[in-house]
C-alpha positions in Angstrom: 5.9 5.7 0.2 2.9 8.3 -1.3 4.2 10.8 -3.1 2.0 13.9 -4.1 1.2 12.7 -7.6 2.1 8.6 -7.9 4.8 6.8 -8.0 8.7 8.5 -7.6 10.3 9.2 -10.8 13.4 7.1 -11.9 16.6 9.4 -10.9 19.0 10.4 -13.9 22.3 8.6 -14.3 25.8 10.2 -13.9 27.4 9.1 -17.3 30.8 8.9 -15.4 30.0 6.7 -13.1 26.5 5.0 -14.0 24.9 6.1 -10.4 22.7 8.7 -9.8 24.0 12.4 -8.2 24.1 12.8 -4.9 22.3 16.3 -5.2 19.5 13.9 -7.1 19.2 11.4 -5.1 19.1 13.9 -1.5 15.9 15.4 -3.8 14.1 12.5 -4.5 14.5 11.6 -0.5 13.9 15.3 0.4 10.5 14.9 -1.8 9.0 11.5 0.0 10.1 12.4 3.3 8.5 16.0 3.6 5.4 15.2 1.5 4.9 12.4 3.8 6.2 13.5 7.4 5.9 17.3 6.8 9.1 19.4 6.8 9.7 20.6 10.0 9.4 16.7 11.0 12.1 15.8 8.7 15.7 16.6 9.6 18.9 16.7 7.8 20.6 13.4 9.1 17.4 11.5 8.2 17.5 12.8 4.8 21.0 11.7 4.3 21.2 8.4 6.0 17.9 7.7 3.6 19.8 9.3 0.4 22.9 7.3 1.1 24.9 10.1 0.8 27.4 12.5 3.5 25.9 15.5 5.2 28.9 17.6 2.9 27.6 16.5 -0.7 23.3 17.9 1.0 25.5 21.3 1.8 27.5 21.4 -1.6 24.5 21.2 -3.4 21.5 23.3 -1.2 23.2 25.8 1.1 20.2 25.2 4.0 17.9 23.2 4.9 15.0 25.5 3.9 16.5 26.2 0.7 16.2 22.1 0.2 12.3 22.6 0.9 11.8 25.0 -1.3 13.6 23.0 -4.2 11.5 20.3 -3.1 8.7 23.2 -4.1 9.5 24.0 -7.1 9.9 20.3 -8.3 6.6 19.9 -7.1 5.1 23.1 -8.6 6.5 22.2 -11.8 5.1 18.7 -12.0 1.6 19.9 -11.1 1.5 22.4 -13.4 2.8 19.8 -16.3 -0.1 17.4 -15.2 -2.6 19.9 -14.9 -1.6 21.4 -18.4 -1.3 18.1 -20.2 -5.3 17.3 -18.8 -5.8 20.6 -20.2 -4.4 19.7 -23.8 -6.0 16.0 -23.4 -9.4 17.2 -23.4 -8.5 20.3 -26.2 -8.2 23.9 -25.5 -11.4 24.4 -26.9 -13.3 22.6 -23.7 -11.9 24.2 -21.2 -14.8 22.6 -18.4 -13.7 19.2 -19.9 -9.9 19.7 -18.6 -10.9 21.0 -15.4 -13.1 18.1 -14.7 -11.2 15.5 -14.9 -8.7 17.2 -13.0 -11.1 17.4 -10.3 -11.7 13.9 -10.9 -8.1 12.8 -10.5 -8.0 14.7 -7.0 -11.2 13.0 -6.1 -9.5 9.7 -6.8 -6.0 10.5 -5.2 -7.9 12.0 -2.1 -9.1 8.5 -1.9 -5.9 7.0 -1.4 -5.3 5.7 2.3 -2.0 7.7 2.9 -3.1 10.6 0.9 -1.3 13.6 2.3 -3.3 16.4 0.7 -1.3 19.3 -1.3 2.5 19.5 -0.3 2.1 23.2 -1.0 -0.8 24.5 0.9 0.9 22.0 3.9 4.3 24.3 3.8 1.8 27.3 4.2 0.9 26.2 7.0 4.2 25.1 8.3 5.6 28.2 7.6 4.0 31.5 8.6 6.7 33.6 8.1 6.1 34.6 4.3 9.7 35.7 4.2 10.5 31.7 4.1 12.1 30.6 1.0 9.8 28.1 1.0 6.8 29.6 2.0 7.4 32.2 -1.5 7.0 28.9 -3.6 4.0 27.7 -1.8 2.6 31.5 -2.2 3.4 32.2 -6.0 2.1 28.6 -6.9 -1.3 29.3 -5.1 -1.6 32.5 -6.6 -1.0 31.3 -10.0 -3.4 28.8 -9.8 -6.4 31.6 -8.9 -5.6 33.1 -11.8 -5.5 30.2 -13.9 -8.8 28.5 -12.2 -10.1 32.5 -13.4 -9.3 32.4 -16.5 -10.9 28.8 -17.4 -13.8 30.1 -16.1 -13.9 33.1 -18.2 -13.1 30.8 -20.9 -16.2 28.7 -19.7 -18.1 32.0 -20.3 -18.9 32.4 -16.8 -21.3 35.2 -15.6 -18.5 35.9 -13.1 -15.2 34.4 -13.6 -13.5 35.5 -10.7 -16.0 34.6 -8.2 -15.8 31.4 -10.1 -12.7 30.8 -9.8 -12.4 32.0 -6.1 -15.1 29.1 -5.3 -13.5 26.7 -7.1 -10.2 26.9 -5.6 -11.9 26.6 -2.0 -13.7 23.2 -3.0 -9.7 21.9 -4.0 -8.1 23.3 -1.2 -11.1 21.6 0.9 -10.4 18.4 -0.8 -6.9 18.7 -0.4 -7.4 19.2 4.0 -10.2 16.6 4.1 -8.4 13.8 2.1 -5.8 14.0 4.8 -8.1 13.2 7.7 -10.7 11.1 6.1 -8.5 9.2 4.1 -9.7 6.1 2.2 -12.7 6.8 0.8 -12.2 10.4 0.6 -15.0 12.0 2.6 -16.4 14.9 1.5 -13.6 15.1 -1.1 -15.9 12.5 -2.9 -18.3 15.4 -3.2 -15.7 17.4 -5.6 -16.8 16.9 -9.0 -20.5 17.1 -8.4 -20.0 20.1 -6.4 -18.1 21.8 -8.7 -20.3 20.8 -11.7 -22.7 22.7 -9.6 -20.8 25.5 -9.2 -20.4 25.7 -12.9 -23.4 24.7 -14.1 -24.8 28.6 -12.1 -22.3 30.7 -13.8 -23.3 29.1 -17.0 -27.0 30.0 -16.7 -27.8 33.0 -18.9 
């Protein structure tokens, strides 16, 4: 099953018994089903006939549905922000445009994928409207965040303008993350990412 950044982690074991949790193992379900089928598809009994577990251990452990999807969230927030930071620290603080690339490079290559299901985060905006929505606040601060991060690497780039920058740059990866889902393999225009955004670059660079 796709998951939004490879394959599904390997679930902790309860020392006790030698199994995983429950409350890990309705996560790990809760992640593959709503990246892949969307939340609002995805109901409770599913998750738990899936999980192997009883509809009382879901409840023990997330008090609603909706405050399971926005766990889900923040599992998913933190891992991008691990990957994106480790790229970061792989190409050295000091090249800034070098980390950024070949994170655009690894969305170009995931977008590619045939059952590539774009950005679980921008999909729960869109799911949910109401910004009140538990997990509609996760999908909101993480976007957020990653403006001003996207920013700041462009100021560190010594761009001419680093908020326009960034602004632009975040609307070629949310583009890439909506047109991976409906060209799929092959990526569409999401192919066009990295030379786009070298572009991009390359005209708040010029002196």
């Amino acid at each position: 099953m796709q998951t939004p950044f490879g394959s599904t982690p390997s679930l902790p074991v309860n020392p006790q018994t030698g199994q995983p949790r429950a409350a890990d193992k309705i996560r790990r379900t809760a992640r593959e089903l709503f990246y892949a089928e969307g939340i609002r598809a995805v109901g409770v009994d599913e998750i738990v006939t899936r999980a192997g577990v009883t509809k009382p251990s879901l409840y023990r452990s997330f008090p609603s549905k909706d405050e399971l999807a926005a766990a889900y969230l923040r599992d998913y927030d933190a891992e991008f922000w691990q990957r994106f930071e480790a790229r970061l620290d792989k190409a050295g603080r000091d090249n800034p445009r070098a980390g950024l690339m070949d994170f655009l490079q690894n969305l170009n290559d995931r977008a590619s994928a045939p059952d590539y299901r774009g950005c679980g985060l921008s999909n729960t905006a869109v799911e949910y409207p109401d910004d009140a929505h538990p997990a509609r606040k996760v999908s909101e601060d993480h976007k957020r965040k990653l403006r001003l991060k996207l920013a700041e690497l462009a100021a560190d780039m010594g761009a001419d303008d680093p908020k326009q920058l960034g602004d632009s740059l975040m609307l070629l990866i949310e583009g890439a993350f909506v047109s991976g889902q409906i060209f799929h393999a092959g990526g569409g225009p999401a192919r066009a990412l990295v030379a786009a955004a070298k572009r991009l670059i390359d005209a708040h660079l010029k002196t």
